[in-house]
C-alpha positions as CSV (number, residue, x, y, z in Angstrom):
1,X,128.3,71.0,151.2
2,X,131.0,72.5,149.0
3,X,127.8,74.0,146.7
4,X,127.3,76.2,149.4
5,X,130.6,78.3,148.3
6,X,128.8,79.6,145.2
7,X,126.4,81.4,147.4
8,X,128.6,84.4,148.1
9,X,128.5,85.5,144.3
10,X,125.2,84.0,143.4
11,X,122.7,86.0,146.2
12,X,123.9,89.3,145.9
13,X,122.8,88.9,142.1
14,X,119.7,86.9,142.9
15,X,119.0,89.6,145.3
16,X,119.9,92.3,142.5
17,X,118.0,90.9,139.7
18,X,115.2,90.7,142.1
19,X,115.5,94.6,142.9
20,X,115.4,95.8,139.2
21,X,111.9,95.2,139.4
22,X,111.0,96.9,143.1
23,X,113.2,100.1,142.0
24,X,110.2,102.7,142.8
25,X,110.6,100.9,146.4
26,X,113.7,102.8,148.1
27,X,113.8,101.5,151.8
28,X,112.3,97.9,150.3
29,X,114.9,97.8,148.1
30,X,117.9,98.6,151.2
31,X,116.2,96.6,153.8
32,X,116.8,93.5,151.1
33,X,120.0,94.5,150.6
34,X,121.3,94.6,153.9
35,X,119.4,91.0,154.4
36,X,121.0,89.6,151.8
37,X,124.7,90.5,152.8
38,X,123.7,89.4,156.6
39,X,123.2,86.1,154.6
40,X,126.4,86.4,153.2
41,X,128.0,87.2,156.3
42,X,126.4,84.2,157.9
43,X,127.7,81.5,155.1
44,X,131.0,83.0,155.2
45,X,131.6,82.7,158.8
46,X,130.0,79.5,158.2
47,X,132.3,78.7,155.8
48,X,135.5,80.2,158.0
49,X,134.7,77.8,160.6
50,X,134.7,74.5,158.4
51,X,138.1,75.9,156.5
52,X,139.5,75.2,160.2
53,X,138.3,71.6,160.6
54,X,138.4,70.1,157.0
55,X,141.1,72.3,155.1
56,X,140.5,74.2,152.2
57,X,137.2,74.0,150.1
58,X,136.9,74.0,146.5
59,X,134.0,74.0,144.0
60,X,133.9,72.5,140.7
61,X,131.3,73.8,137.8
62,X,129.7,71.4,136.0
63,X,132.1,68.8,138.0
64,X,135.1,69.3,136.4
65,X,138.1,68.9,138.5
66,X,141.3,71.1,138.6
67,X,142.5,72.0,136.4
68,X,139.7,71.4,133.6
69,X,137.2,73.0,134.7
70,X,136.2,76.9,136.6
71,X,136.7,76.0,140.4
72,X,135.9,78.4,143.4
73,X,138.4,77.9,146.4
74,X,137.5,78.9,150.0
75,X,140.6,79.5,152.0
76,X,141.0,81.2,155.4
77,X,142.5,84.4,153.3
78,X,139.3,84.7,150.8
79,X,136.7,83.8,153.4
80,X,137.5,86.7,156.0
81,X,137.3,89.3,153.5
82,X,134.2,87.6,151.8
83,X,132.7,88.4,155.8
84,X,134.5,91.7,156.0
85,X,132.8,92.8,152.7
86,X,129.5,91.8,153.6
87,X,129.6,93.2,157.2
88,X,131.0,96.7,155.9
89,X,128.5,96.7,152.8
90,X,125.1,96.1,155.3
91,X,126.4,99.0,157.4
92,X,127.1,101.3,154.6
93,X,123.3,100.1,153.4
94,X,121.7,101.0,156.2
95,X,123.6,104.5,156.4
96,X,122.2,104.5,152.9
97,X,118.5,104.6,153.8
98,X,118.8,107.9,155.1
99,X,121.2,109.5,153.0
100,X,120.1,108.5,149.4
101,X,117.8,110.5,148.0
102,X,114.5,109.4,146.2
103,X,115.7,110.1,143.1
104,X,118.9,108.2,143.9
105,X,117.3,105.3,145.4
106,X,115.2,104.7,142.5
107,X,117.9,105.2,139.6
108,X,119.5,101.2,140.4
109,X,121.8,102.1,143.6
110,X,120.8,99.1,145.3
111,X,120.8,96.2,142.8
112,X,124.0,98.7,141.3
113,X,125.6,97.2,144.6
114,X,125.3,94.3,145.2
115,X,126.8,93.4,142.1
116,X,129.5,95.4,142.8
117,X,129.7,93.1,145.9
118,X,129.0,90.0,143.6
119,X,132.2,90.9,141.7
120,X,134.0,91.4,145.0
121,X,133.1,88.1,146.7
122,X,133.8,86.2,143.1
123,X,137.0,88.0,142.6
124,X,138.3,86.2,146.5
125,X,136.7,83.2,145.7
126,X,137.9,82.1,142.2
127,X,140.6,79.3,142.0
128,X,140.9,80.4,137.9
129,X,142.9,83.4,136.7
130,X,140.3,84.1,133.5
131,X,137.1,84.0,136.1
132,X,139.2,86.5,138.1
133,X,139.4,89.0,135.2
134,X,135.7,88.2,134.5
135,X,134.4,89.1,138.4
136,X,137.1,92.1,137.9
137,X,135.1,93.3,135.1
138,X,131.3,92.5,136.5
139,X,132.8,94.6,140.0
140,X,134.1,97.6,137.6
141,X,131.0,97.6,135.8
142,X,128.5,97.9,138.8
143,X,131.2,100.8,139.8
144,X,130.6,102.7,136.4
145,X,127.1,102.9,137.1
146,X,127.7,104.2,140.6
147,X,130.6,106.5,139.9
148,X,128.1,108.0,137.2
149,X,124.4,107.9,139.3
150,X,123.5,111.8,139.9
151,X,125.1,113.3,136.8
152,X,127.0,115.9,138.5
153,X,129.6,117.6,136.2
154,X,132.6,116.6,138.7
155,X,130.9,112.8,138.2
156,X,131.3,112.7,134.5
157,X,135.1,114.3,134.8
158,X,136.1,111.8,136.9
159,X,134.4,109.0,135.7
160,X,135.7,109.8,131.7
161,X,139.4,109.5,134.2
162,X,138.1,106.5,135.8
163,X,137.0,104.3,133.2
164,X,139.9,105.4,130.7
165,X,142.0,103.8,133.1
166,X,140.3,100.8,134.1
167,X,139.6,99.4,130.0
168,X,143.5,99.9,129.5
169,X,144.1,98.1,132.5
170,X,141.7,95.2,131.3
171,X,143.1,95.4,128.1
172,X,146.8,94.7,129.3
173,X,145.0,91.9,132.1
174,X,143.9,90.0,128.8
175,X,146.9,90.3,127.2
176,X,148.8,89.3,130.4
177,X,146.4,86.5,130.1
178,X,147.2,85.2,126.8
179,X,150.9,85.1,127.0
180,X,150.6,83.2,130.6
181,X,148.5,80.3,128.7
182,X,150.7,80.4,125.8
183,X,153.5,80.1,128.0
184,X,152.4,76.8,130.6
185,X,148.7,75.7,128.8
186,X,146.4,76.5,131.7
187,X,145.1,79.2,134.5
188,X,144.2,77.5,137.5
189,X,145.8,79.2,140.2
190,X,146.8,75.7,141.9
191,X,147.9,74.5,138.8
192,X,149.9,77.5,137.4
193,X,151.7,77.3,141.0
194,X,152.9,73.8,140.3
195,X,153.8,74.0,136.5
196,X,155.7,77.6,137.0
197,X,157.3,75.4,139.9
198,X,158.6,72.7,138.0
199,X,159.3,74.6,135.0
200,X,161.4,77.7,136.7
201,X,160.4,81.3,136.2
202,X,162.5,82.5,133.5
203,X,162.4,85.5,131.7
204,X,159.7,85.5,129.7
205,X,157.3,84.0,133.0
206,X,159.3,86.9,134.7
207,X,157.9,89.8,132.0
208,X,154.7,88.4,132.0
209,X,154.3,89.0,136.2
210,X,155.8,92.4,135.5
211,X,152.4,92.8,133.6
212,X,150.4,91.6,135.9
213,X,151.7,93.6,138.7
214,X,151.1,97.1,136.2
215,X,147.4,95.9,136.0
216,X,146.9,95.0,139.4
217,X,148.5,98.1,140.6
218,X,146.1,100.5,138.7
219,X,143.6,98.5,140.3
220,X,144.6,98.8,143.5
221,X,146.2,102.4,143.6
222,X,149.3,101.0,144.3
223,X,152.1,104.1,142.8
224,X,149.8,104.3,139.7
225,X,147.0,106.0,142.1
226,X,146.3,109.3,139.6
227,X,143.1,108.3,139.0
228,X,142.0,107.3,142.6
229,X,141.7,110.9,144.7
230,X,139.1,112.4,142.5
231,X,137.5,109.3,141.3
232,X,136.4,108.5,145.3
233,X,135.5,111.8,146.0
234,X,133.0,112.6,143.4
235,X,130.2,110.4,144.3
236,X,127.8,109.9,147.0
237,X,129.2,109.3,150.1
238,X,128.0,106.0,150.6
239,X,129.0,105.2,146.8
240,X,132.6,106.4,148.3
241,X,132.7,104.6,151.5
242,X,132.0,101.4,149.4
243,X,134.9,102.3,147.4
244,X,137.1,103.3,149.7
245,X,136.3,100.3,151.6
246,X,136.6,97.5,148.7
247,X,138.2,98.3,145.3
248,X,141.5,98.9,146.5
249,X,141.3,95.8,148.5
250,X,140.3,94.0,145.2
251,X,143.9,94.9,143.9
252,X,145.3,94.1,146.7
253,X,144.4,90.9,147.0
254,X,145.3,89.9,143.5
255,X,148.7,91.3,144.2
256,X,149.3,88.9,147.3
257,X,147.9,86.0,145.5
258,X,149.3,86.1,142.5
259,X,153.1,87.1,144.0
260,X,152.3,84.6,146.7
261,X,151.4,81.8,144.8
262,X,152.6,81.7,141.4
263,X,155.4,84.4,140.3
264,X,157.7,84.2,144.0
265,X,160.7,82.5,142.0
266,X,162.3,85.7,141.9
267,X,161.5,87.8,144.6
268,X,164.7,90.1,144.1
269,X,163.2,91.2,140.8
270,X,159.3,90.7,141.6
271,X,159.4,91.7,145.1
272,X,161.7,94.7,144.8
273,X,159.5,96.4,142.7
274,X,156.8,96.0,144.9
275,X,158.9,97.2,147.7
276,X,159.8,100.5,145.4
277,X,156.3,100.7,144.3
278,X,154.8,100.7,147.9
279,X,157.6,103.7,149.5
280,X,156.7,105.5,146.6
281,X,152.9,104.8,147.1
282,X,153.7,105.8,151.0
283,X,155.6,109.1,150.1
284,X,153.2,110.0,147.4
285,X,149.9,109.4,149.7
286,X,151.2,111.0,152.3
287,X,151.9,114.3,150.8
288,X,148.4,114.2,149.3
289,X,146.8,113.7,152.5
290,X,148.2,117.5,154.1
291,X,148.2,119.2,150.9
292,X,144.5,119.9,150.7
293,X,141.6,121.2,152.7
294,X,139.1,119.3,151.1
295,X,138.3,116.4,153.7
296,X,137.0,114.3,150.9
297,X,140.4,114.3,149.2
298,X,142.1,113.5,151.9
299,X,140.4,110.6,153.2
300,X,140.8,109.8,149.3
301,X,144.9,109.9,149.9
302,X,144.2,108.0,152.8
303,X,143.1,105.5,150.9
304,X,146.6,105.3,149.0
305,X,148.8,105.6,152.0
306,X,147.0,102.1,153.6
307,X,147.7,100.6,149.9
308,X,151.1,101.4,150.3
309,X,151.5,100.3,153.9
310,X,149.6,96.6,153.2
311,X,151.8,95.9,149.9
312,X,154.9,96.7,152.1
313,X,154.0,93.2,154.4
314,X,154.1,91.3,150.4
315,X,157.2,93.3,149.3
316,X,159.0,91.7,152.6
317,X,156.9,88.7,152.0
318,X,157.9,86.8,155.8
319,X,155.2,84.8,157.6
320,X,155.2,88.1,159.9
321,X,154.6,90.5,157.6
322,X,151.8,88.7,155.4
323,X,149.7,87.9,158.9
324,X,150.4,91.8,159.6
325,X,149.2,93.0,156.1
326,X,146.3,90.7,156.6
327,X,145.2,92.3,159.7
328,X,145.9,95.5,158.8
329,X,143.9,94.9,155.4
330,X,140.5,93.5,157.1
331,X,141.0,96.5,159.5
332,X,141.3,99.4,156.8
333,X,138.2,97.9,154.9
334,X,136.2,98.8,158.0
335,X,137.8,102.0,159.0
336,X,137.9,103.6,155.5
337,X,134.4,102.9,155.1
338,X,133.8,104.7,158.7
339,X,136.1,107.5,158.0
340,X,134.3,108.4,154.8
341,X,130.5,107.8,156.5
342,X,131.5,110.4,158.8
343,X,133.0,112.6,156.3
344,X,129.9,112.5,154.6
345,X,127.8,112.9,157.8
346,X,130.1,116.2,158.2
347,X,129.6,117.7,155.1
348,X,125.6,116.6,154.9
349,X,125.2,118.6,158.3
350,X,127.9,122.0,157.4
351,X,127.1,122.2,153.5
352,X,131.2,122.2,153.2
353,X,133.8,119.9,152.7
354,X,136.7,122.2,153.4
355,X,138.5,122.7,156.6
356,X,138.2,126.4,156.9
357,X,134.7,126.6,156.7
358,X,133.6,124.3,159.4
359,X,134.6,124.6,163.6
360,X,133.5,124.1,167.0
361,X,131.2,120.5,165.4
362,X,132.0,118.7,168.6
363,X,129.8,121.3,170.8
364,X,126.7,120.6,168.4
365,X,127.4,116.8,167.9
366,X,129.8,115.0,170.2
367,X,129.2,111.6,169.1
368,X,130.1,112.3,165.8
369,X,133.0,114.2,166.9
370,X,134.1,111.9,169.3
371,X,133.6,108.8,166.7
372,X,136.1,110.5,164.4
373,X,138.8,111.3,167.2
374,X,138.0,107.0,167.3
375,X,138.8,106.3,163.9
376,X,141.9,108.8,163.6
377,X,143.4,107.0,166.1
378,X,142.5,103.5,164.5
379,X,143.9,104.5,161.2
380,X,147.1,105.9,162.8
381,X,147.7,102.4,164.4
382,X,147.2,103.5,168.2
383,X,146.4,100.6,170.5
384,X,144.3,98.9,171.2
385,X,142.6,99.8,168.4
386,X,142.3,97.6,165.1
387,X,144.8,99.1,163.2
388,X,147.4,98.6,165.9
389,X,148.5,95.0,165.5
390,X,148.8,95.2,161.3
391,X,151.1,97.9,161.9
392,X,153.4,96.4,164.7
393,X,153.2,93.0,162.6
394,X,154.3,94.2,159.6
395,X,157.3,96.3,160.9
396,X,158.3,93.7,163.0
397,X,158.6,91.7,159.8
398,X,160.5,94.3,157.8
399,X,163.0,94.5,160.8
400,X,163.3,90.7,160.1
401,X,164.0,91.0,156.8
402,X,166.1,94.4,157.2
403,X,163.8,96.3,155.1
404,X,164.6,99.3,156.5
405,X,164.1,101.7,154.3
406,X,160.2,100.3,154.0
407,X,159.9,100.2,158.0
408,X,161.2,103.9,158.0
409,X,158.1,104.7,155.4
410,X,155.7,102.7,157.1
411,X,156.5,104.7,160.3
412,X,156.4,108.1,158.7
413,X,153.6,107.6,157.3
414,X,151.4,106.8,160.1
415,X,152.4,110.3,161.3
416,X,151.1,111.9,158.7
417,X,148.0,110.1,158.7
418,X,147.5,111.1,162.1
419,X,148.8,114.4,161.1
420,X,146.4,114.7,158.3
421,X,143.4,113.8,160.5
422,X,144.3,115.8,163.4
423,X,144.4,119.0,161.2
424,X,140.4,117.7,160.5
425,X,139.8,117.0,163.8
426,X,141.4,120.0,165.5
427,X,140.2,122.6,163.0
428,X,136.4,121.5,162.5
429,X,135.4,119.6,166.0
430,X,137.4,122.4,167.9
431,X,137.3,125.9,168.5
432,X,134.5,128.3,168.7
433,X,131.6,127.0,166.9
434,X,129.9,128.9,164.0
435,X,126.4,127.3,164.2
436,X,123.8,128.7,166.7
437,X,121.3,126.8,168.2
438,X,118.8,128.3,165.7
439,X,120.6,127.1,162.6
440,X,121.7,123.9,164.0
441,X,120.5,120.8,162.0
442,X,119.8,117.5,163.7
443,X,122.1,115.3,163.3
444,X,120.1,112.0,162.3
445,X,119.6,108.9,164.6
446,X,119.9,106.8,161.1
447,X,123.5,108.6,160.9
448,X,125.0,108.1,163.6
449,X,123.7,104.5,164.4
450,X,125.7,102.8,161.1
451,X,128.9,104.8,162.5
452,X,129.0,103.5,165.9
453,X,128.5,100.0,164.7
454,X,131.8,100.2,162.5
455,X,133.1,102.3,165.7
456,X,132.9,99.3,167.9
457,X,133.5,96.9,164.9
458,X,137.2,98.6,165.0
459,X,137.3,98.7,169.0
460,X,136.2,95.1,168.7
461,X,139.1,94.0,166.1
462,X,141.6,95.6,168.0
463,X,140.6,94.0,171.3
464,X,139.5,90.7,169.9
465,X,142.7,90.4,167.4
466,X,143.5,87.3,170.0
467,X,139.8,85.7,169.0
468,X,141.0,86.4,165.1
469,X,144.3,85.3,165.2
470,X,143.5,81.7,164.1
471,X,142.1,82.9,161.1
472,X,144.4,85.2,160.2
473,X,147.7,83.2,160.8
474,X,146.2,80.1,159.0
475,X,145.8,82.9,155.7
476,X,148.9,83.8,156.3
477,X,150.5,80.3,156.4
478,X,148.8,79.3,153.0
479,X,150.6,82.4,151.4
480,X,153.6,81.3,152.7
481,X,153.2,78.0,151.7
482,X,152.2,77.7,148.5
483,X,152.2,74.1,148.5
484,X,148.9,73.9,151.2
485,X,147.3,75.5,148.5
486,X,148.8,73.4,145.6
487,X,147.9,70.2,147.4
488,X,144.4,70.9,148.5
489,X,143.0,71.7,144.9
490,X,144.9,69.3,142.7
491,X,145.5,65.9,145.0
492,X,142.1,66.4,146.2
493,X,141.0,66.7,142.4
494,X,143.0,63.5,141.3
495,X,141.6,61.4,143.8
């Protein structure tokens, strides 16, 4: 049964492969799409549901056990954003058949992403920290292509920016790499966990997880986030929503399984930085997202301020803070990718992307308008909505842990989220509108149906976080507990 964990990785680039050859067939080409990550979505929830019953699952290539051997490892943590990412990427598919052009559609967008998602869903699954960098670099590829597709001069610029960053990142993950199997003979996660264990994190273990957070923060956009405004505004907006929605996430995830599992010996050195790293993340984001009237860029600094507010639930690292950050992270996946779709829809329908040239939108389209109001209120954490419950989670963990300084920033910055959003929403939705009836462009059906869906998805999380809660707190107890983790890969391995 445990084969069926490969699956995940292995259709998106079955599905890919298989779309290289149909690429004069546009809506073919996202109707398989969208099938294969509703398959995805089905063996992941699949997969959630037997996590609960038999423990954590692990896969062994060529049946070699931990730690000889490449393993995949299904845990409650990697499965819900395996569904997440497979959920958000058929929505943003579907918004896709109406917004890509022919040109687009037929230049590799489709089988572009769902390697990207490959990457993702290999990237949560692996058990090995060299497979890791290796689904890192098969996700950063795919985004290459993607950040590239059009050939618009603001593309290339930000792509030269984008990819500059990400080889010298890989460059340092590799070297990272090297010193960490010098240093303890192996990179299995479970078995790195128990050798680092027994043989204490000294100072040359500590230097080496100093590197690993550098490499993991450029990933994620956590302080080192220069790169990341421009880089997610440039493309397509579906190319962006997909961003916006996973590659930070990526980062993220790293950064709470690494500091989780294998470098938490010394949290007042490791996990301070994070701390400083993720209130200067916070300030920094936050004054991006009111500094501009481009809507693009500021859903862009959006992005940063949620990177920020989850690495603030590792940097306090209690049971209440993780289960916050990991509700608060499946929750931004799906309202980042909404807030960008209608972004997109906005600008598609004024021929603008800055404030001053749109108004009065909610007269000529209320859904849309009425969808945004939704997801400002999401992303500023009002309840019930799904970003509510991350947010009181994680600073009721900081109070906890007397992290005040971090609560303080957490709370700010939810103000100027909504702040940032309400200047959108009052300024463009509002007011008298500037569109007659005669130049008023339909707003299309294939729009606005992929934006309610993640609408309700976020009503639904935020309602339902009762339903989730199992899930969530048994990946949060695994962070915590390093040893559930330890214990389910290599005693299972031995006998």
């Amino acid at each position: 049964m445990n084969n069926i964990l490969i699956m995940p990785m292995l259709l998106p680039i079955l599905a890919g492969v298989i779309l290289i050859f149909l690429r004069s067939y546009g809506r073919i080409q996202a109707w398989v799409g969208i099938g294969t990550m509703a398959g995805t979505a089905a063996i992941a929830l699949y997969l959630l549901d037997n996590i609960q019953t038999e423990g954590i699952l692990r896969l062994d290539f060529g049946g070699w056990a931990p730690p000889f051997g490449i393993s995949f490892v299904a845990d409650s943590f990697s499965v819900l954003l395996v569904l997440t990412t497979s959920i958000v990427t058929a929505i943003c598919l579907l918004y896709s058949i109406f917004s890509t052009s022919k040109a687009q559609s037929t230049m590799y967008f489709y089988p572009t992403v769902l390697f990207l998602v490959a990457g993702v869903n290999g990237s949560f699954l692996t058990g090995d920290l060299f497979n890791l960098f290796v689904c890192f670099e098969v996700m950063l590829l795919s985004s290459y292509v993607l950040l590239t597709l059009g050939g618009s001069r603001k593309q290339l610029r930000e792509a030269i920016k984008y990819v500059t960053i990400n080889i010298v990142s890989s460059w340092f993950f590799l070297v990272a790499l090297a010193f960490l199997y010098g240093a303890i003979g192996t990179l299995n996660m479970a078995h790195l966990s128990a050798r680092v264990a027994e043989a204490g994190q000294g100072p040359l273990l500590t230097t080496i997880s100093i590197v690993f957070l550098i490499v993991f923060s450029l990933k994620a956009g956590l302080l080192l986030y220069y790169w990341l405004p421009g880089s997610y505004s440039a493309p397509p907006i579906v190319t962006s929503a997909l961003f916006g929605a996973l590659l930070t996430k990526v980062g993220v995830y790293a950064l709470f399984r690494i500091f989780s599992l294998i470098f938490y010996h010394q949290p007042e050195i490791t996990h301070t930085l994070i701390g400083i790293m993720a209130g200067l993340t916070l300030i920094g984001g936050s004054l991006g997202a009111v500094a501009y009237d481009d809507i693009r860029k500021i859903a862009a600094y959006n992005v940063v301020i949620a990177v920020g507010f989850m690495l603030v639930g590792l940097a306090v690292s209690s049971p209440t803070a993780i289960e916050g950050s990991m509700y608060y992270l499946i929750h931004d996946m799906v309202v980042k990718a909404l807030l960008f779709l209608l972004i997109g829809t906005m600008i598609s329908l004024t021929g603008t992307a800055q404030i001053g040239k749109m108004s009065g939108m909610m007269k000529n389209y209320p859904i849309l308008g009425w969808s945004f109001f939704i997801a400002m209120l999401s992303l500023a954490g009002v309840p019930p909505l799904s970003g509510f419950i991350g947010k009181v989670l994680v600073s009721e963990g900081a109070i906890e842990s007397g992290a005040y300084v971090l609560l303080a920033l957490s709370l700010l910055s939810s103000l100027f989220i909504l702040y940032s959003l309400l200047r959108i929403f009052k300024n463009t939705f509002w007011g008298e509108t500037i569109i007659s009836k005669e130049d008023q462009v339909p707003v299309k059906k294939g729009f606005l149906f992929p934006i309610v869906l993640l609408v309700f998805l976020t009503v639904a999380i935020g309602l339902g976080a009762e339903t989730f809660s199992v899930y969530v707190i048994d990946a949060a107890n695994t962070l915590s507990n390093p040893g559930i983790y330890i214990d389910a890969i290599l005693q299972n391995a031995q006998q």
